[in-house]
C-alpha positions as CSV (number, residue, x, y, z in Angstrom):
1,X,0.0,0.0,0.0
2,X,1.6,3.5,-0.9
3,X,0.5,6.4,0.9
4,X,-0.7,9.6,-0.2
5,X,1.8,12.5,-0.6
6,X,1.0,15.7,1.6
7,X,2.2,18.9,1.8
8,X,5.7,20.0,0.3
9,X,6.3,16.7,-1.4
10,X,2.8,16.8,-3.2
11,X,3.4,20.6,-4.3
12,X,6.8,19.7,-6.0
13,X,4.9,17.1,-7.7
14,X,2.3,19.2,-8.8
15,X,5.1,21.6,-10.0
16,X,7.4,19.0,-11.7
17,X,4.2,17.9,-13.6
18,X,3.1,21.2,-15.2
19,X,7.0,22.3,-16.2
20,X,7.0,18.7,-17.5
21,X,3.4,19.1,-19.7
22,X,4.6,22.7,-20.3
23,X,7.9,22.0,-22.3
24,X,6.2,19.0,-24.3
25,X,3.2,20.7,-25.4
26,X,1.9,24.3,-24.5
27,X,0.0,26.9,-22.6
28,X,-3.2,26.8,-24.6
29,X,-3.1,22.8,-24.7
30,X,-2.6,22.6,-20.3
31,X,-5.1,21.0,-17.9
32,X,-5.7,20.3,-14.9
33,X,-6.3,16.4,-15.8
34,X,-3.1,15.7,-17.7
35,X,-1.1,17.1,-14.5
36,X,-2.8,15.3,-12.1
37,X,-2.1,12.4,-13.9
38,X,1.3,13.5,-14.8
39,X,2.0,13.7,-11.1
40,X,-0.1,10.5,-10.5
41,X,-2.2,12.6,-8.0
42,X,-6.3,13.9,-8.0
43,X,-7.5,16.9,-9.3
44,X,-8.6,18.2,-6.1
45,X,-5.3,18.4,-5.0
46,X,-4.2,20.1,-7.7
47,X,-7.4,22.9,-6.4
48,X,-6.1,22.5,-3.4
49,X,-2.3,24.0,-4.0
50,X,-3.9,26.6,-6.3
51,X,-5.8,27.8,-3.8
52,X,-3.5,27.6,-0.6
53,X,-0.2,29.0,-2.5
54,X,-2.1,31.9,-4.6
């Protein structure tokens, strides 16, 4: 059983998957489902960061 990422390790997840999806595709083609599967995490955390590091 793995368990779930939280907090700082999550975030640099998040952000590793969206400068990944950025340099293979681009701005206009991003979302929120390809990152979160990207960083093998659910969109609602993805919300989440938005909203607590805005």
């Amino acid at each position: 059983m793995t368990t779930r990422r939280r907090g700082a390790l999550l975030t640099r997840a998040i952000y590793r998957a969206t400068l990944e999806e950025l340099a293979e595709s681009n701005l206009d083609k991003l979302a929120f489902d390809r990152i979160a599967a990207r960083a093998s995490a659910g969109k609602a955390s993805l919300y989440r960061a938005l909203v607590d590091h805005r």
